[in-house]
VOGU-3710 file (C-alpha; in Angstrom, 3 decimals, decimal comma):
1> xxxxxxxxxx> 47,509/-17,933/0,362  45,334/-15,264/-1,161  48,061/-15,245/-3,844  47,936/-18,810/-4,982  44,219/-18,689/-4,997  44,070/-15,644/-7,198  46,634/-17,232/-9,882  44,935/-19,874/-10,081  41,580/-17,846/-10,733  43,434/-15,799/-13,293
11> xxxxxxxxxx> 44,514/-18,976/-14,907  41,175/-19,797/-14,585  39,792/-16,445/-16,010  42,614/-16,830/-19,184  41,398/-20,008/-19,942  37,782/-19,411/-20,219  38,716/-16,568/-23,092  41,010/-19,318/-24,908  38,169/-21,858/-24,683  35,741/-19,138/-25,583
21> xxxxxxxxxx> 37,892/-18,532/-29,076  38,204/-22,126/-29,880  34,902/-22,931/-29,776  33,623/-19,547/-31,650  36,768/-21,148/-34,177  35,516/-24,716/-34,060  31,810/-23,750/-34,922  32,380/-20,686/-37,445  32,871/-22,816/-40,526  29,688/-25,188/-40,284
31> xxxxxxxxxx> 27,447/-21,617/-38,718  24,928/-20,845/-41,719  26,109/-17,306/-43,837  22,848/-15,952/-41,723  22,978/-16,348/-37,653  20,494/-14,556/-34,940  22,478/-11,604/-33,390  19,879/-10,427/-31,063  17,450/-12,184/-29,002  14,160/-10,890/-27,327
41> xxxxxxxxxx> 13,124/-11,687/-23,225  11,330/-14,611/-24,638  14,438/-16,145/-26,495  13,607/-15,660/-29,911  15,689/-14,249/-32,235  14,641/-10,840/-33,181  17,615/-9,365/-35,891  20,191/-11,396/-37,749  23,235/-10,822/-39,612  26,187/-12,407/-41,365
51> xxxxxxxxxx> 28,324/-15,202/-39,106  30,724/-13,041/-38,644  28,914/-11,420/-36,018  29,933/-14,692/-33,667  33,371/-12,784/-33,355  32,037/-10,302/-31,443  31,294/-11,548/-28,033  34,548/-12,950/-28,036  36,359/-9,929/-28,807  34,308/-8,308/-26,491
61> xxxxxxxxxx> 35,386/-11,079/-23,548  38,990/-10,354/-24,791  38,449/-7,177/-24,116  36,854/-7,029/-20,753  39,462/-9,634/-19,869  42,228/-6,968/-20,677  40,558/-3,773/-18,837  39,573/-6,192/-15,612  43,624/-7,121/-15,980  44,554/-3,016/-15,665
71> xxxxxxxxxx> 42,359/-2,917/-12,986  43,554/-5,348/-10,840  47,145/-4,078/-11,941  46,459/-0,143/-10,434  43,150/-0,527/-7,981  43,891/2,978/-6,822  42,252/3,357/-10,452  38,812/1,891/-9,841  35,918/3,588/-8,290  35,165/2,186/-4,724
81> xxxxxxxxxx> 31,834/2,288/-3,031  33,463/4,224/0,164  36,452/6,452/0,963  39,852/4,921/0,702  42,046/5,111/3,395  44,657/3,863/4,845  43,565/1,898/7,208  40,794/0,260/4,783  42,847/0,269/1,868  44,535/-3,471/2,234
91> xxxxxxxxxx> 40,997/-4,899/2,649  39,017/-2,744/0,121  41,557/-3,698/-2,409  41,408/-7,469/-1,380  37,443/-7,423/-1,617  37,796/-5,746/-5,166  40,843/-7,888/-6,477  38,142/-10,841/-5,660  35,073/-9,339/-7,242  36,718/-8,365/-10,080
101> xxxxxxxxxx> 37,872/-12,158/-10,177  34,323/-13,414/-10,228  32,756/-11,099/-12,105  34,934/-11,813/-14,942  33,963/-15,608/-14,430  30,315/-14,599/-14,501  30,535/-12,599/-17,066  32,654/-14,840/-19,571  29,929/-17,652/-18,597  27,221/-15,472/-20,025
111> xxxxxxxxxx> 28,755/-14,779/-22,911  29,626/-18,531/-23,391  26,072/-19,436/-22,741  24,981/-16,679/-25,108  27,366/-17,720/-27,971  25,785/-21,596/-27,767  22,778/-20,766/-27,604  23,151/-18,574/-30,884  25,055/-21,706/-32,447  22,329/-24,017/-31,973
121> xxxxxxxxxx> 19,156/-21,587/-32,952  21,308/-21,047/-36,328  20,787/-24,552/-37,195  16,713/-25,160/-34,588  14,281/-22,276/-34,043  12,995/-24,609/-31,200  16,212/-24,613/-28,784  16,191/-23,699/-25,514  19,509/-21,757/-23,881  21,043/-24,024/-21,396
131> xxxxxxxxxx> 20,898/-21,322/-18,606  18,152/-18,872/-18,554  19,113/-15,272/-18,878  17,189/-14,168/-15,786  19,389/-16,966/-13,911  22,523/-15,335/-15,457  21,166/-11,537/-14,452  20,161/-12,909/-11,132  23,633/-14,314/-10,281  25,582/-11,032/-11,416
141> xxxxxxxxxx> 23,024/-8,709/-9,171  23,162/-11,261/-6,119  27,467/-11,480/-6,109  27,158/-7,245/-6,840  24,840/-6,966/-2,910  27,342/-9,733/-1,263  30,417/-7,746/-3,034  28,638/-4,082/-1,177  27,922/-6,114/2,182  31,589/-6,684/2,671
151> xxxxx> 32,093/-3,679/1,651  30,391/-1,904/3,895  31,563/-4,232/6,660  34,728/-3,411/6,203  34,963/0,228/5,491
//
């Protein structure tokens, strides 16, 4: 069962990075030549460069997408929290193959959120992002103490 539900949350995870691409694609041609690049805690844009610059969070989603892959392809790689053993090794494995998972969701959801929100300050100053940062921040830190919990349950 574990196995079904894991495809289908790497199927998940590959489509986020495809959907992340086309819409980076769809956008690029009608982004302005000059696009924010860096935002301060209150959401203004602080530093700005050429539109190429909306390739990079995509690459860098490609990326993380690949090295989360290796990961979950050789765990015995990873650094774990506690001693690995082998009577905790099925289940320490399981609770990182899952994290890893959802962390990659997270984490391609911020970047999504981040690339919008760049898109539509290009063209209004006044935009809002459609989920705060500190939500965002707050949701990776929160799945990080449940992820340690059950690890330290089960170690």
């Amino acid at each position: 069962m574990e196995n079904v539900i894991f495809t289908a949350f790497d199927i998940f995870n590959f489509g986020l990075v495809v959907f992340f691409w086309w819409f980076t694609l769809k956008h690029y041609k009608t982004l302005p030549n000059r696009i924010p690049v860096h935002f301060d805690f209150d959401g203004k844009a602080d530093n700005f460069g050429n539109k190429a610059y909306s390739f990079f969070t995509p690459l860098l989603g490609t990326f993380f997408y690949f090295l989360f892959a290796y990961t979950l392809r050789h765990p015995e790689t990873a650094n774990f929290p506690v001693e690995i053993t082998d009577q905790n090794k099925d289940v320490q494995f399981l609770i990182m193959e899952a994290f890893l998972r959802w962390l990659f969701t997270l984490i391609m959801l911020i970047f999504m959120n981040g690339q919008d929100y760049t898109f539509r300050y290009a063209f209004d100053e006044n935009v809002k992002p459609k989920v705060p940062l500190s939500t965002a921040i707050l949701s990776v830190i929160g799945s990080l103490i449940i992820v340690l919990i059950f690890v330290a349950v089960f170690k």
